[in-house]
MARRODO-783761 format. One record per atom (N, C-alpha, C): residue in three letters; x, y, z. Coordinates in steps of 0.02 Angstrom, whole numbers, plus 50000, padded with zeros to 5 digits. Last residue first. Example, Ala and Ser with C-alpha at 12.3 -4.5 7.8 and 13.67 -1.06 7.14 Angstrom:
2
SER506424988850354;SER506844994750357;SER506455000250394;ALA506604971650390;ALA506154977550390;ALA506604983550390;
//
This chain:
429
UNK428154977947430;UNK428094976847507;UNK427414976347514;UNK428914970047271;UNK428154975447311;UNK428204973747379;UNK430344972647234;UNK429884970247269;UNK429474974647289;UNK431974970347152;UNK431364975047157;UNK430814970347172;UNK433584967547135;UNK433104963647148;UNK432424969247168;UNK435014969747023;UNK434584972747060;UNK433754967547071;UNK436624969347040;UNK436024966347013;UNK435564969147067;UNK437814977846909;UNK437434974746989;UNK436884974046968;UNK439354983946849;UNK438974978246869;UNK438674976946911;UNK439325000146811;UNK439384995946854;UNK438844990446810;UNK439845011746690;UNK439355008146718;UNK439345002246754;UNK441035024046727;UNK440905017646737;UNK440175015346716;UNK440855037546764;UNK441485037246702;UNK441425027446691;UNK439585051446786;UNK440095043646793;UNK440445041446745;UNK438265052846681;UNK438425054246759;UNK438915046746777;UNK438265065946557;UNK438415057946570;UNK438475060746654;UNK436725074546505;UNK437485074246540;UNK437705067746556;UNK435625069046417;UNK436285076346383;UNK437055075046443;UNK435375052946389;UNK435495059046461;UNK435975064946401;UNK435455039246367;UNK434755045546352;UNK434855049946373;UNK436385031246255;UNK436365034646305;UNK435795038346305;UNK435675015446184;UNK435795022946181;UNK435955025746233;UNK435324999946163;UNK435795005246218;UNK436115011846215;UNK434644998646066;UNK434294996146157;UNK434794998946199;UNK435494995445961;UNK434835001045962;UNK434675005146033;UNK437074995145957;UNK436634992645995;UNK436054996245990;UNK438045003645932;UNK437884999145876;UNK437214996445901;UNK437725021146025;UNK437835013745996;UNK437625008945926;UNK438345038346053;UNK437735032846007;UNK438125025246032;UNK439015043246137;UNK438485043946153;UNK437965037446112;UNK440815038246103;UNK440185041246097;UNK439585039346129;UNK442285037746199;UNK441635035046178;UNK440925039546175;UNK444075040846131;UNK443355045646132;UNK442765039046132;UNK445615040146188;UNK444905036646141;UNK444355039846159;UNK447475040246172;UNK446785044646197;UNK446035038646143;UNK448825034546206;UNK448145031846166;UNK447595035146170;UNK449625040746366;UNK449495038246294;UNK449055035046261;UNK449765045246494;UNK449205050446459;UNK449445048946363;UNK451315039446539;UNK450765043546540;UNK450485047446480;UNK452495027446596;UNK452365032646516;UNK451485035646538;UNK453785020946667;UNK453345024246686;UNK453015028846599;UNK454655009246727;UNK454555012446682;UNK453905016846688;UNK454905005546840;UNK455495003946811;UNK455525007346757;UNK455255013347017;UNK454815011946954;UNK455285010146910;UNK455095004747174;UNK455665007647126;UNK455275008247040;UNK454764996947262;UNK454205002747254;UNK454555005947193;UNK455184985647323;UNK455484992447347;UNK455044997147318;UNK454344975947308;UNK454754975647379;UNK454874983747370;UNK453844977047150;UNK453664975547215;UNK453704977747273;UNK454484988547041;UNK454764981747091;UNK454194981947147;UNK453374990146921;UNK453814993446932;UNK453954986947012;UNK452534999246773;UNK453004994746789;UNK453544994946842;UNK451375009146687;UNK451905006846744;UNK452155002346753;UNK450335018246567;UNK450715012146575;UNK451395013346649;UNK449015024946563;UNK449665027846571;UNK449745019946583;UNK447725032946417;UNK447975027446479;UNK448795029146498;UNK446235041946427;UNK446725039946397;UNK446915033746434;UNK444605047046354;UNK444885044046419;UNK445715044046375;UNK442895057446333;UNK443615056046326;UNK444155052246376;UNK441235048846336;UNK441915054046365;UNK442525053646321;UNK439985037146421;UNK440495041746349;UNK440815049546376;UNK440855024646513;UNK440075028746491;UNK440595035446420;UNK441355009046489;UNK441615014946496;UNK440905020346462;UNK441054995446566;UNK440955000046513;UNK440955005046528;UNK442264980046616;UNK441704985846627;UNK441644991546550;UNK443204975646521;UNK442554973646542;UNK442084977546581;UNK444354975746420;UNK444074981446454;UNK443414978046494;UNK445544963246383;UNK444914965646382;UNK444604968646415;UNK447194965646327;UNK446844966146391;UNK446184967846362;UNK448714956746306;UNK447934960346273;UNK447654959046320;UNK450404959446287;UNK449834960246325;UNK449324960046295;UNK451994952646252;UNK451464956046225;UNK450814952146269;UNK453964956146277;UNK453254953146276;UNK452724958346254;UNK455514953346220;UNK454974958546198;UNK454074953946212;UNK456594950546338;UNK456404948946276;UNK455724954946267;UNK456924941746487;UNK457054946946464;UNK456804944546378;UNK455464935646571;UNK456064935646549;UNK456344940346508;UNK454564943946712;UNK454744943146640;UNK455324940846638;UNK453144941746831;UNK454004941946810;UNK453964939946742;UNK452134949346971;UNK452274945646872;UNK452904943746896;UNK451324946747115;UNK451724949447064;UNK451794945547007;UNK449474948947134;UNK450254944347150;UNK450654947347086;UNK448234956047162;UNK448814959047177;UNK449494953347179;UNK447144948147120;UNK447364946947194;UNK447874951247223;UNK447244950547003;UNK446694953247038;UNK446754954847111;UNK448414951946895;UNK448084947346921;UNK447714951646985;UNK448894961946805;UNK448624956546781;UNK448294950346809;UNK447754976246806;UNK448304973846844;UNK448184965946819;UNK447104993046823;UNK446974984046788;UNK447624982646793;UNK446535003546892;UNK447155002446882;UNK447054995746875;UNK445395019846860;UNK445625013046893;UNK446375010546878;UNK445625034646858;UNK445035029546868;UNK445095026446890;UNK446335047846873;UNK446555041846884;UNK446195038046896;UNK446185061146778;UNK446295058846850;UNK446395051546856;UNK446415070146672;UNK447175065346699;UNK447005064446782;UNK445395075646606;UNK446065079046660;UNK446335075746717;UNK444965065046557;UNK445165070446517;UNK445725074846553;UNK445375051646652;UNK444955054646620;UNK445455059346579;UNK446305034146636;UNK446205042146667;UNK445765044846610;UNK446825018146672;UNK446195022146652;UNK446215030646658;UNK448185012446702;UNK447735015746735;UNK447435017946673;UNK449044997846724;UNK448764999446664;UNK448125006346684;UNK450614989846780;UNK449754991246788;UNK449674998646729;UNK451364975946849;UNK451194979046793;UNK450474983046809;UNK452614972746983;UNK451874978846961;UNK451774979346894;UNK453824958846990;UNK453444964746977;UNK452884968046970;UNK454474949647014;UNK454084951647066;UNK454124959647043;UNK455994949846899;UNK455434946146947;UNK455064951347021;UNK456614950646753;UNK456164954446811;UNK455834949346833;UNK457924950446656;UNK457444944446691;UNK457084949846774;UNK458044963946564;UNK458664957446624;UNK457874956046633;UNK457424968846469;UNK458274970946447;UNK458724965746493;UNK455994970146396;UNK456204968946445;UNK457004966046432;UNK454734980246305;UNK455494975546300;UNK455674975146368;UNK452994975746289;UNK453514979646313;UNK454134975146311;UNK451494981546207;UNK452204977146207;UNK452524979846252;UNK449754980046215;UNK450344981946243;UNK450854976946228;UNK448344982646183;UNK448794978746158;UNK449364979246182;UNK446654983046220;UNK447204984046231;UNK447574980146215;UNK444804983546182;UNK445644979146180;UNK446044984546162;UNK443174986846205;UNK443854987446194;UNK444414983146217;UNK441454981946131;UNK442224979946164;UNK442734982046163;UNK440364998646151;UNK440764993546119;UNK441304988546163;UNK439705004146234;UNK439534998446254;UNK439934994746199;UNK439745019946104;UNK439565017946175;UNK439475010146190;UNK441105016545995;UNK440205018846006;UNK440035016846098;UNK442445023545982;UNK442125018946004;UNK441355022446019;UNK443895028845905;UNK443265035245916;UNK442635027145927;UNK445135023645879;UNK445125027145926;UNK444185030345957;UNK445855006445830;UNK445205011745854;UNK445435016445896;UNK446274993545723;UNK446524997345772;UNK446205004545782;UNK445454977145734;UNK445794983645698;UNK445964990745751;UNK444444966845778;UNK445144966545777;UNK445444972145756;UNK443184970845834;UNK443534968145746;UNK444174966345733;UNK443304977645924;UNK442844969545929;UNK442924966545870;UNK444554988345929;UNK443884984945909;UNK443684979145930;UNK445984992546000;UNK445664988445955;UNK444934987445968;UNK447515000046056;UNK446655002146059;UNK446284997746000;UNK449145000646089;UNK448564999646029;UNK447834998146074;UNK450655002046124;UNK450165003546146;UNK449365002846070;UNK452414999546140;UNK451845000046077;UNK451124999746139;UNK453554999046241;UNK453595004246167;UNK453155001046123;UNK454025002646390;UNK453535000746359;UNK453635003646283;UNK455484993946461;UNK455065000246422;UNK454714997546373;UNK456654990046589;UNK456204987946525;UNK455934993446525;UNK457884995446667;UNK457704988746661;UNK457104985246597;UNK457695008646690;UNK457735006246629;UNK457884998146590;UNK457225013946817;UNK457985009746793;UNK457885008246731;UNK456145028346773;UNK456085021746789;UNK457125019446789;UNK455125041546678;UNK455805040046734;UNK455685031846752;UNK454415042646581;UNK454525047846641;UNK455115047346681;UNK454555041446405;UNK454555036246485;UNK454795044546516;UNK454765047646280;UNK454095047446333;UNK454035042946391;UNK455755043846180;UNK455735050446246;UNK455035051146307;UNK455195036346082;UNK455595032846126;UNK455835036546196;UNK453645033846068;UNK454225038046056;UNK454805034746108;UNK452645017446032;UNK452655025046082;UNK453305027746078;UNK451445011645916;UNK452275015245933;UNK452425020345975;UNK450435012045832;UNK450475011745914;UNK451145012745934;UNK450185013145695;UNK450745006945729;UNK450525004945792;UNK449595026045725;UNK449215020345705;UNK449195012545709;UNK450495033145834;UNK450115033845770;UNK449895025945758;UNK450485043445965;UNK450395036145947;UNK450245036945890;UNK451255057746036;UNK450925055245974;UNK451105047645938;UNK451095060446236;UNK451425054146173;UNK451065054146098;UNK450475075346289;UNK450435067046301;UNK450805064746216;UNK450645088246304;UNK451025084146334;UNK450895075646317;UNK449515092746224;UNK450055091746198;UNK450725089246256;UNK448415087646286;UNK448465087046231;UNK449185086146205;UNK448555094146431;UNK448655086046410;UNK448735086346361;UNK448715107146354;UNK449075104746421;UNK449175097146426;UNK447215108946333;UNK447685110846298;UNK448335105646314;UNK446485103146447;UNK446505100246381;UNK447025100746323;UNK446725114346525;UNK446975108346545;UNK446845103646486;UNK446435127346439;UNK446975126646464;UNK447195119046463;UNK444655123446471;UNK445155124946375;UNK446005122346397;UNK444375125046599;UNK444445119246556;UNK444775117846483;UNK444925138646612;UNK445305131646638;UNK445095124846619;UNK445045149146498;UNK444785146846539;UNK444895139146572;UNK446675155746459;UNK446075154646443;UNK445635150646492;UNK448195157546369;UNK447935160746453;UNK447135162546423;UNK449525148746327;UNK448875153246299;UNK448745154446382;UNK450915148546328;UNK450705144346283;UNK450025149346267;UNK452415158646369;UNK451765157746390;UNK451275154146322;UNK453715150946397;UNK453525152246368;UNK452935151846383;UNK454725139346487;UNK454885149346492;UNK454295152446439;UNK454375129046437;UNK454905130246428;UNK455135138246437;UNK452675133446441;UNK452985130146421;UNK453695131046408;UNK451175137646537;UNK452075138346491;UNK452145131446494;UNK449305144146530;UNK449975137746499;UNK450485141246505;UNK448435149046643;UNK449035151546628;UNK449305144346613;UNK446625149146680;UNK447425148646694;UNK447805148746641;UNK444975153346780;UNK445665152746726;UNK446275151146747;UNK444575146146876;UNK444085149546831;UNK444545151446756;UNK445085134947002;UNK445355140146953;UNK444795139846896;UNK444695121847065;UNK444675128647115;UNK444715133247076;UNK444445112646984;UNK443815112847028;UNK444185120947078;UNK445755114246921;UNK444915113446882;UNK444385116046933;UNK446715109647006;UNK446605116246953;UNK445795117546941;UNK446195096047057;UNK446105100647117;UNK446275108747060;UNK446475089946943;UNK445805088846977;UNK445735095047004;UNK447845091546910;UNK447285094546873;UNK446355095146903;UNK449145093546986;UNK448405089647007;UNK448115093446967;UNK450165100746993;UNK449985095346943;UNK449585092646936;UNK449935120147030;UNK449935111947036;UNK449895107346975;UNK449655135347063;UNK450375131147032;UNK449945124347065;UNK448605147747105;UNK448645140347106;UNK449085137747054;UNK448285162447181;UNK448365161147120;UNK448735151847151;UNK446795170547197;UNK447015166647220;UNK447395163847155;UNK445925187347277;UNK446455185347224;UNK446765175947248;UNK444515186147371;UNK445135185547395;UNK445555183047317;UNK443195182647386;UNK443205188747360;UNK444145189347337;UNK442505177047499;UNK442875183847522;UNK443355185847488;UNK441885168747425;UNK441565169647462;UNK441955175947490;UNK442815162447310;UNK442095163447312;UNK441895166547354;UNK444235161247397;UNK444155164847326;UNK443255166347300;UNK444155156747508;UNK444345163147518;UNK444045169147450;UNK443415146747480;UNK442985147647508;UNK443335156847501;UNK444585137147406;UNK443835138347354;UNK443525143847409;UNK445425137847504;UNK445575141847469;UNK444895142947398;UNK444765127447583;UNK444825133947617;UNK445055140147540;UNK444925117847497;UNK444185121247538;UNK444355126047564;UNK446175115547507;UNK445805119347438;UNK445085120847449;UNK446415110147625;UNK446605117647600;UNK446235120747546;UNK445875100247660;UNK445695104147684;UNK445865112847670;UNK446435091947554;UNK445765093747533;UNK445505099347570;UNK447565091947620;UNK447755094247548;UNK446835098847554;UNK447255083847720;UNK447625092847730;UNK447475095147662;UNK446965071447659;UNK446505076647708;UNK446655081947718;UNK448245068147629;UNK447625069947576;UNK447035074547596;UNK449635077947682;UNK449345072247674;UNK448715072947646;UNK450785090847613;UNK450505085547664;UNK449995080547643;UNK451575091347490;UNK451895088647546;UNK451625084647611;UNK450765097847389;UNK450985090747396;UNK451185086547442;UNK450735111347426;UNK450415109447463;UNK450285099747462;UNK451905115547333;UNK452185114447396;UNK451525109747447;UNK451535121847214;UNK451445114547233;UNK451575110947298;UNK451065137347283;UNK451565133047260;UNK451315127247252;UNK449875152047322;UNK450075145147341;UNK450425141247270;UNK449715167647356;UNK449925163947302;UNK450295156247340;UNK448295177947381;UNK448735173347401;UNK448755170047337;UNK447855194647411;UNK448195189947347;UNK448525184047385;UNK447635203147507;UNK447195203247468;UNK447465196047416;UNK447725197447691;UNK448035198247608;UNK447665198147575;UNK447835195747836;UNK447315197647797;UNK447815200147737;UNK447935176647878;UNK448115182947895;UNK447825188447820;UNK447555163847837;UNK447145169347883;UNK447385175347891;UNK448345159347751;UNK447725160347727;UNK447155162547776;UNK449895160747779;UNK449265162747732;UNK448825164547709;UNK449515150347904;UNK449565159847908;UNK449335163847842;UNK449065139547862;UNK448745140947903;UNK449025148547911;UNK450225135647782;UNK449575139647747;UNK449265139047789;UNK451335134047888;UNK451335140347836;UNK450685140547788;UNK450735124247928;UNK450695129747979;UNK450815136547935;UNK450905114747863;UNK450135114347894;UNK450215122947919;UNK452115113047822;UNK451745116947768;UNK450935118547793;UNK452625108347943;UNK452975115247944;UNK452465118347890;UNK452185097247934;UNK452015101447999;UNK452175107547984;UNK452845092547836;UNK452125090047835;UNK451835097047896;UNK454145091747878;UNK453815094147812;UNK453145096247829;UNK454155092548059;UNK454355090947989;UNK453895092947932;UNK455145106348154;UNK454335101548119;UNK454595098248083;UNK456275110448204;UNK456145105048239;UNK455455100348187;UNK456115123848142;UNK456755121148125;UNK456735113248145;UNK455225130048245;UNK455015125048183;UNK455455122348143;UNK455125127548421;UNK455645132648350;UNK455355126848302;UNK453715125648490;UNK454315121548480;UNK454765127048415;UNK452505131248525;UNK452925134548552;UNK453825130248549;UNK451665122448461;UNK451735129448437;UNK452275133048456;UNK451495108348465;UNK452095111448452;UNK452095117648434;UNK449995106548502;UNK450535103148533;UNK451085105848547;UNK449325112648382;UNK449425115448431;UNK449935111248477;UNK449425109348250;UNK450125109548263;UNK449985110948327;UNK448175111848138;UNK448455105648204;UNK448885104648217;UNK447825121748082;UNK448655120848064;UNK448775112548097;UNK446805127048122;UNK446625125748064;UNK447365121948049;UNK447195132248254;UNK446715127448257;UNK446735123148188;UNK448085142048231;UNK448235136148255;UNK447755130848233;UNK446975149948150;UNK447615150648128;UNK447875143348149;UNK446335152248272;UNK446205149048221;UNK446525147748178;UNK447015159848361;UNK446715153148398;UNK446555149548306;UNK447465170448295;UNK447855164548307;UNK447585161648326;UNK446615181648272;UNK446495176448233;UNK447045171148240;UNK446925191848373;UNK446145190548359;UNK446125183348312;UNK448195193148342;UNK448025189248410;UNK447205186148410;UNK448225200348254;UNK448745194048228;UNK448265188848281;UNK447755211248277;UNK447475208148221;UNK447685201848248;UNK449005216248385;UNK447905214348398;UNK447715210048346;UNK449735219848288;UNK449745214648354;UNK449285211948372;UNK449365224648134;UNK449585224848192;UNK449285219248245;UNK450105220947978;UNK449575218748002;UNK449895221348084;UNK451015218747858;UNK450735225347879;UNK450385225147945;UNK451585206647832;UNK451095208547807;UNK451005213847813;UNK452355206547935;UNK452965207147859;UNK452215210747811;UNK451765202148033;UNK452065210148052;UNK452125210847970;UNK451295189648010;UNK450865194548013;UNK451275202648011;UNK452535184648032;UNK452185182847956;UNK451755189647968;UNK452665184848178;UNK453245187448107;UNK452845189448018;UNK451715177648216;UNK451685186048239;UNK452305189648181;UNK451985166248191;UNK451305168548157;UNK451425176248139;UNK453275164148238;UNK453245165448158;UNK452535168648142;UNK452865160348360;UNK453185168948350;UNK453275169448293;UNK452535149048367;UNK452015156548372;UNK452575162248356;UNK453485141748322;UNK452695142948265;UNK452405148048296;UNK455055149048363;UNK454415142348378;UNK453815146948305;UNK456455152548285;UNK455745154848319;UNK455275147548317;UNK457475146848188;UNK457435149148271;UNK456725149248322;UNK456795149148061;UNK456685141048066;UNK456965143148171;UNK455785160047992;UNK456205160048020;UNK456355153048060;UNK454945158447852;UNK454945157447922;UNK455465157447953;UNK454865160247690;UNK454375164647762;UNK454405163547835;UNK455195143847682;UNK455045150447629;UNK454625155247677;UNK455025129747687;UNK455635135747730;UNK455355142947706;UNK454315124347555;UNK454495122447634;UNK455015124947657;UNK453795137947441;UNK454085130147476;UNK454335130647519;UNK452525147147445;UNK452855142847401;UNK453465136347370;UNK451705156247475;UNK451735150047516;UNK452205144647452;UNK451375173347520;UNK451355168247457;UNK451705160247511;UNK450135186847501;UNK450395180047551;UNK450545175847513;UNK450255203747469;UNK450115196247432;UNK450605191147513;UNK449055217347458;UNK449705212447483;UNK449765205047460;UNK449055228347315;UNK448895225647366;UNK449045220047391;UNK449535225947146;UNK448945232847183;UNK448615225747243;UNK450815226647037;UNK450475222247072;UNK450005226447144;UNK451685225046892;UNK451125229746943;UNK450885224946985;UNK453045220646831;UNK452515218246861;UNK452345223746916;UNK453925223746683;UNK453645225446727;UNK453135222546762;UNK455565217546580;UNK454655219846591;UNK454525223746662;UNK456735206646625;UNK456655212346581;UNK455825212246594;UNK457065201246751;UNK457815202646676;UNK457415210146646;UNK456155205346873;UNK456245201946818;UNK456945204246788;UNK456825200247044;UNK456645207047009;UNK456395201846906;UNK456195188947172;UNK456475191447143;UNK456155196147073;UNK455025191947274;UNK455715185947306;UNK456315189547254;UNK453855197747231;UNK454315204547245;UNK455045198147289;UNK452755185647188;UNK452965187247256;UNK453535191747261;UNK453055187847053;UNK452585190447086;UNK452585192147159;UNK454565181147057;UNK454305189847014;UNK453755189747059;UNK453935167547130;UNK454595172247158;UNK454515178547120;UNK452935163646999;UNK452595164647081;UNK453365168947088;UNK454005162746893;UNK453365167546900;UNK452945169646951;UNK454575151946953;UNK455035157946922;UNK454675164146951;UNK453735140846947;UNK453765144147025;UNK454295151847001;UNK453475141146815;UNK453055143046847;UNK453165144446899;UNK454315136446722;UNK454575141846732;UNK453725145546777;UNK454555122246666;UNK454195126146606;UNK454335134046643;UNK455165113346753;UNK455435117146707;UNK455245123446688;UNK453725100646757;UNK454445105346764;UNK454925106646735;UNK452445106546627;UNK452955103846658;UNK453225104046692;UNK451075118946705;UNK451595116646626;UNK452295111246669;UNK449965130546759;UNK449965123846717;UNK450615123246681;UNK449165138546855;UNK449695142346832;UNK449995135046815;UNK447415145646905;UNK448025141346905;UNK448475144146851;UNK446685160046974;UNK447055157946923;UNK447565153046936;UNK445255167547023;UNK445645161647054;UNK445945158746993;UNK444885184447069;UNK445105178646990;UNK445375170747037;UNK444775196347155;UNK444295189747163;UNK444545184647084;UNK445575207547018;UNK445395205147082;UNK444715201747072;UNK446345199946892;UNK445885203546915;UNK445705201946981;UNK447985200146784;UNK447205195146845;UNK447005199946855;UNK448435198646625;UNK448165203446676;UNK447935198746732;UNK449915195546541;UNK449255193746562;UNK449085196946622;UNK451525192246457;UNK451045196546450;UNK450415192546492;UNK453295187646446;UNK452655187646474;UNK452335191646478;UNK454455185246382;UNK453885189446355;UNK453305187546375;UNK455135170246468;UNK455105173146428;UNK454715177946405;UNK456115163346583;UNK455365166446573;UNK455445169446515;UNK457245158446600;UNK456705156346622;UNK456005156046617;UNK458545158546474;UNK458105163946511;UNK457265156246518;UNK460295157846533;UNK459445152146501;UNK458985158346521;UNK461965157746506;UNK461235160446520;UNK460845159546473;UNK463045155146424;UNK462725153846489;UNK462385158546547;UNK462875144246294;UNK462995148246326;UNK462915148746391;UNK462245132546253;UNK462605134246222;UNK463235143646226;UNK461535121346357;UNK461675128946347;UNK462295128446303;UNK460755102546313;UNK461445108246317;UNK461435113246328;UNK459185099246352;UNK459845101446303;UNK460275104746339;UNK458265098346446;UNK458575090846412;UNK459135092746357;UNK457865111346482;UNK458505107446537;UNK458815100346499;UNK457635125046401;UNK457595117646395;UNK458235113146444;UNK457285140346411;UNK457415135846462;UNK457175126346448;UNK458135144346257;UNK457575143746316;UNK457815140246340;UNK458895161646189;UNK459035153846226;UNK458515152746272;UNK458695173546149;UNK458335169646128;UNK458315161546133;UNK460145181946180;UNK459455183446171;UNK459175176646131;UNK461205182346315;UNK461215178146247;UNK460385179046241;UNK461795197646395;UNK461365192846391;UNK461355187846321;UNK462715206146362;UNK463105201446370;UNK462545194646374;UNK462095220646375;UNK462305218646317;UNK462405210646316;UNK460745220246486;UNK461405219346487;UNK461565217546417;UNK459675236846428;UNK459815230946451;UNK460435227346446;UNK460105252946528;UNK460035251146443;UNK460085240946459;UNK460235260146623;UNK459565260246618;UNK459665253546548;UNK461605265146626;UNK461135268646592;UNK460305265846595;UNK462185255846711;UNK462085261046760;UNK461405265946707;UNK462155245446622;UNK461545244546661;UNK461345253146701;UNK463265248146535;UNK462465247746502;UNK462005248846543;UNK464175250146642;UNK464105255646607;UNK463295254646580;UNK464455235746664;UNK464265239946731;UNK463885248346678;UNK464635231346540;UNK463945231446566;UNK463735232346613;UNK466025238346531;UNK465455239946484;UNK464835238346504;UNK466655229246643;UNK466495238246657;UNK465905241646602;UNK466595217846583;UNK466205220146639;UNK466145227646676;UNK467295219846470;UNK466545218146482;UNK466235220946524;UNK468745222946551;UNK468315228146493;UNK467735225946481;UNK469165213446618;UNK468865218446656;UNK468415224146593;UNK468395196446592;UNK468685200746563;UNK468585209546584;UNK467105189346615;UNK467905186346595;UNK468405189446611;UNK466065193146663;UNK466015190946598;UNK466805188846576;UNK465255184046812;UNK465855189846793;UNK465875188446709;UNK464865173046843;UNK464575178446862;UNK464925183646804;UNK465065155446800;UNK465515161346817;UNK464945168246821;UNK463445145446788;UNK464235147646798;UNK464525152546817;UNK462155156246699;UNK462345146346735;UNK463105149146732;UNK461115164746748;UNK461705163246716;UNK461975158146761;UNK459275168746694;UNK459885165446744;UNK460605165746715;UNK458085180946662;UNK458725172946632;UNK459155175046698;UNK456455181446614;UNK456915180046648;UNK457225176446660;UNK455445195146560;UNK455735188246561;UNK456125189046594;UNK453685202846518;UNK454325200546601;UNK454585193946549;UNK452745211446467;UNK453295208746425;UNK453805206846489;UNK451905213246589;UNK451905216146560;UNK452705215046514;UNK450755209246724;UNK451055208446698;UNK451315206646631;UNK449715214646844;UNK449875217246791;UNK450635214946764;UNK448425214146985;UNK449215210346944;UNK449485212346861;UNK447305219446973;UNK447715219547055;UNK448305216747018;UNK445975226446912;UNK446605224246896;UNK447115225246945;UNK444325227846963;UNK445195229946934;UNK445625225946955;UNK442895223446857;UNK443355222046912;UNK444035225346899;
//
């Protein structure tokens, strides 16, 4: 296959603050460096893009010594925090902006979709953006016209086509920008997280469309998201960063393992969760111990199939919470979201006094064998406000074998992440 994207030692820094280097003799020297071709002297070499620190200067480089090929028909996600410098890399590819330093080849058109305003003129109603989008492409009048009924159709905006889109909202405005996208004729589409915006059914309806462009017509597809579900099931490979830094570039199940692995919390044995690993919350309380126990009481990670697990949870609480969410999600390997154990069934809220409480929770359904982790929440009732939030801590592996003779798994593939409770009644008719 050839090679439609070529990118080749690219980084790229920003400068936070003043433009100008101070002083007219700098700035005539790196009017001078650049007129030569020669890079800006004045850049600070080897500052990353860490937003939880200080610059010690000013300029962050975004990207850093990027190297990796795509190939045409590749469907490549593009994986790492925020921050880490992935929509950076969509704007270089999409020709939005130049790199600091390297080169990107890039062989044939690209449709990129990468956040809400981005390609549309907000004056113009939705049809005359189609016919905009399509001209920027290359594409003539006829083309555009042969495929707007569908275009619309696929957007469900017909109502408001002829409304200026400055008027849609979110939701309407991203139905309509990957409805051009992804009909108008580009060899390379590059979609953003941006497709968060609409609702679950749009979402699903897109990545069907974009599994169908990339299998079936062949079509470059490159994929930024947090949804590991929706990476996995559409991308054949992808692209780790990290902090402006490319981690590895390997097949997408290797990647998203990678990716959790080292994003998630090192629990050690204590259970002690770091004190940097809440996501965000008021800080009203925080979770800080997590433990995985046996049917022995001791503290486990690697469980035989149909064993008992226990959960141990502490958390400090700093003011008197009332009417709160505690919940406790289950997630697979790529951080989808099983279930959510909650301390009372019915959904009624908790409340804590302030002080350091402690949880044990018995797993009662059985977990079939796999890798799982857990994410801890906490959060107000009435307003939805989180208080604490920690993800993808305690990882546990259940094996295939048991203590149990009579309950071996028999299957090479597990089917399901549960074994249900039910009863089954069988009759001769």
């Amino acid at each position: 296959m050839s090679t439609v994207i070529e990118v080749t030692d690219v980084s790229k820094a920003y400068q936070l603050g003043q433009i100008n280097t101070g002083t007219l003799s700098t700035d005539l020297h790196r009017w001078w460096a650049l007129k030569r071709g020669k890079e800006d002297p004045f850049l600070r070499i080897g500052e990353t893009n860490d937003r939880t620190t200080a610059s010690e200067g000013n300029v962050v480089w975004s990207l850093k010594d990027i190297n990796f090929n795509i190939h045409e028909g590749d469907s490549v996600g593009i994986i790492g925090r925020n921050g880490a410098g992935k929509s950076t890399l969509l704007k270089l590819m999409s020709r939005i902006t130049e790199p600091t330093t390297g080169k990107i080849k890039i062989k044939g058109k690209i449709a990129s979709l990468l956040e809400v305003g981005t390609g549309f003129h907000p004056e113009l109603s939705g049809r005359d953006n189609i016919f905009l989008n399509g001209a920027i492409l290359g594409m003539k009048k006829a083309e555009i016209k042969q495929k707007f009924d569908e275009i619309v159709d696929f957007s469900g905006v017909e109502r408001y086509i002829d409304t200026p889109v400055k008027r849609y909202s979110s939701g309407m405005y991203v139905r309509l920008a990957f409805a051009v996208a992804a009909h108008l004729d580009s060899e390379i589409l590059i979609v953003d997280e941006v497709l968060a915006v609409g609702d679950a059914e749009f979402q699903n309806k897109c990545l069907s469309k974009m599994n169908e462009l990339g299998h079936k017509s062949g079509r470059t597809i490159i994929f930024v998201s947090h949804n590991m579900t929706a990476i996995k099931a559409l991308c054949t490979t992808s692209l780790y960063l990290n902090k402006g830094n490319m981690i590895s570039y390997d097949s997408t199940s290797q990647i998203i393992q990678e990716y959790l692995t080292s994003s998630s919390p090192v629990i050690s044995s204590d259970g002690i969760i770091p004190s940097d690993s809440s996501l965000h919350g008021t800080g009203d309380a925080r979770f800080v111990k997590i433990l995985t126990i046996n049917q022995n009481k001791t503290f486990e990670k690697n469980f035989h199939f149909g064993d008992k697990i226990l959960l141990e949870i502490e958390i400090d609480v700093f003011k008197e919470l009332l009417d709160v969410i505690l919940g406790v999600h289950i997630l697979t390997v790529y951080g989808e979201k099983l279930a959510m154990i909650i301390p009372d069934q019915n959904y009624k809220p908790s409340s804590f006094s302030e002080g350091r409480h402690r949880m044990t929770i018995g797993l009662n359904d059985r977990l079939m064998p796999g890798e799982y982790s857990f994410s801890l929440t906490i959060s107000y009732l009435y307003t939805g406000q989180d208080i604490d939030v920690v993800e993808n801590v305690s990882n546990i592996t259940i094996s295939k074998d048991s203590v149990d003779t009579n309950l071996q798994y028999p299957w090479p593939t597990v089917h399901g992440y549960f074994q249900p409770n039910a009863d089954w009644e069988i009759s001769k008719l």
